[in-house]
C-alpha positions, 0 to 999 in steps of 0.5 A: 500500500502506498500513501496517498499523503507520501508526496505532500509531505515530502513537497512540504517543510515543517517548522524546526524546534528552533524556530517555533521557541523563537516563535514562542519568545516573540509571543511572550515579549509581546504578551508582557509588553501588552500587559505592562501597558494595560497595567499602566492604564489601569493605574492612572485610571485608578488614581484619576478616580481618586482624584475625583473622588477627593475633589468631589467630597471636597466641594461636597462639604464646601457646598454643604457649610456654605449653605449653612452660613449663608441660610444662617438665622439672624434673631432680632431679640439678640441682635446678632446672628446665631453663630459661634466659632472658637478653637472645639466648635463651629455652631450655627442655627441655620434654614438648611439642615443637612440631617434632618431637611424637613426640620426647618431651622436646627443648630448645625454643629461642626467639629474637627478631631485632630487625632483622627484627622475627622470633620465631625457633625451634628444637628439639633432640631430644638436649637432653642433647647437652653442646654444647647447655649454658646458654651455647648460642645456635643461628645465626638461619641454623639456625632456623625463624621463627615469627611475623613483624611483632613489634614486642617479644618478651622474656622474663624468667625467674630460677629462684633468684628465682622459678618464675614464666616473664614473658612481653612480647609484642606491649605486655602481659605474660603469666606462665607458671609450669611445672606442675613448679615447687616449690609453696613457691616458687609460694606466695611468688609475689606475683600 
């Protein structure tokens, strides 16, 4: 019997061991250099994500206690705004509540952990409360934080000086003037 495949394969070359490892290494190279770059990829994709997220919870929180200031409550029994800053505490009865939106006005109160490097915060629906004065600091126990991963957060604010609410946050500084300020004391404000 004779082999009908005899002369095609006899016409044909194979490939030698040599050249199919060589075949192989070129592959691999490629492979490495694909993955190397898709890993790169993957890597600023990443950390632009991040980017975002920082920028995003950043003016998330400028855009929340700038709300709060500028919907500050002025009382016309005490002549002056609800405001108080010192060195533990920022508080503010604000129209804006954060927690409980259908409150209407509640004592907003903000505080910063250095240990932690943690913005905490609070709300009081009955800011009215007399326990709830200027002295008031609530338990960092009792509160929510609100943003992680702070390296400052201060606030300065000094009604018998001026209306303006000075806000350090993440290195810059922002000013906040409640919308119920008194006009004569806004214009003295040097900008």
């Amino acid at each position: 019997m004779t082999d009908p495949f005899a002369k095609r394969r006899a016409g044909q070359r194979g490939f030698t061991l040599f050249e199919v490892l060589i075949a192989m290494l070129l592959l691999a190279m490629v492979a490495g250099m694909l993955f190397s770059v898709i890993t790169v990829g993957i890597k600023f994709t990443d950390q632009g994500n991040r980017r975002i997220l920082a920028m995003e919870r950043k003016y998330g929180f400028l855009s929340l206690i700038s709300r709060q200031i500028t919907s500050a409550v002025y009382d016309p029994t005490q002549k002056k705004i609800l405001m108080w800053a010192d060195d533990t505490a920022f508080k503010l009865v604000t129209r804006n509540p954060y927690i409980y939106p259908e409150a209407g006005e509640v004592l907003a109160i903000y505080r910063y952990n250095a240990d932690e490097q943690a913005i905490y915060y609070t709300e009081k629906r009955d800011y009215y409360n007399i326990d709830y004065g200027e002295k008031y600091v609530p338990d960092f126990k009792d509160m929510t934080i609100i943003s992680r991963a702070e390296s400052d957060f201060m606030v300065q604010y000094d009604q018998d000086t001026s209306p303006e609410v000075l806000l350090e946050y993440r290195g810059e500084q922002y000013s906040v003037v409640p919308k119920c300020a008194d006009r004569d004391a806004i214009n003295k404000m040097v900008f």
